[in-house]
N, C-alpha and C positions, 0 to 999 in steps of 0.2 A: 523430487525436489532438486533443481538444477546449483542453486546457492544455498549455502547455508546461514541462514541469517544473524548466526552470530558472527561468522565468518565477515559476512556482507558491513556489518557497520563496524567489527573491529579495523577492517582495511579502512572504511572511510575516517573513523576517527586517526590512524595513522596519516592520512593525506588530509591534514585540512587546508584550507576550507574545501567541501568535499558537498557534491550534489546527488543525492543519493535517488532514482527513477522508476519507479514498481511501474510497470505496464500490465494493464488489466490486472488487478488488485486483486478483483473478483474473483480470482481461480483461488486463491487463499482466504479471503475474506468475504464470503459468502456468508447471508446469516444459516442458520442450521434448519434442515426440513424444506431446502429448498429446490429439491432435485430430487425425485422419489428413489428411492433405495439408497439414497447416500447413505454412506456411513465409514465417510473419510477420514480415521485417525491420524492421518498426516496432514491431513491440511487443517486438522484441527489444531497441531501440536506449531505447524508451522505459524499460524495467526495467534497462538498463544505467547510465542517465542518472538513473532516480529515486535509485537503490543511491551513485551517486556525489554525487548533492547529499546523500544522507542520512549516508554518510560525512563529510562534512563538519564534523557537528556537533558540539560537545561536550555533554556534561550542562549542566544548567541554561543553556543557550543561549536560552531563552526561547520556544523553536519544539517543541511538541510534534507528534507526527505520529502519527496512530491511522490503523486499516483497518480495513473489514470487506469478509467474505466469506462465502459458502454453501457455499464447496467448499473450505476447509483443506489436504483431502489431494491439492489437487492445486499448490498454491506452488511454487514453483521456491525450492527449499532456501535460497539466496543467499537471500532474505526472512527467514527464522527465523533466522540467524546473530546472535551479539551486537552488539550497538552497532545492529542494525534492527529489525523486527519482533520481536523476545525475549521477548516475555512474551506471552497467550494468554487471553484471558476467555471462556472460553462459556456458552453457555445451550441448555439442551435442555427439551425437551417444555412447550413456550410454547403456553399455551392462552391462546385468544383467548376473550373471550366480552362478550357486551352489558350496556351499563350498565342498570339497574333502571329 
């Protein structure tokens, strides 16, 4: 684990307003059984731990918290519940192409 997630939103709540950026979610928030042999107690402990700081918050708490990810369908539910993850932006068929 590079941050520690209590770490991560006790700093943002000292700086607010404060935009907090998980990229690829998925390495922590996988649902369980979904990688054969897994049996990751830290990334367990880490998605327990992030869900609990994120409960914490109230609306306009000053701490917004975004994610992304490539793999949607595979989040461990607890993520898309209300009060975390709940709302959903995608983008499909993103062509890339050279400037002139």
């Amino acid at each position: 684990m590079l941050y520690d997630s209590r770490d991560l939103f006790n700093n943002a709540k000292k700086n607010l307003p404060c935009l907090v950026f998980i990229d690829e979610i998925d390495a922590v928030g996988r649902q369980r059984g979904t990688v054969i042999g897994e049996g990751n107690d830290e990334r367990e402990q880490t998605l327990s731990q992030l869900l609990t700081e994120m409960d914490g918050f109230i609306s306009n708490s000053g701490v917004i918290v975004l994610a992304a990810t490539n793999r949607p369908e595979i989040l461990h539910s607890a993520l898309l519940r209300p009060g975390w993850f709940d709302r959903q932006v995608t983008r499909q068929n993103i062509a890339i192409t050279k400037s002139p």
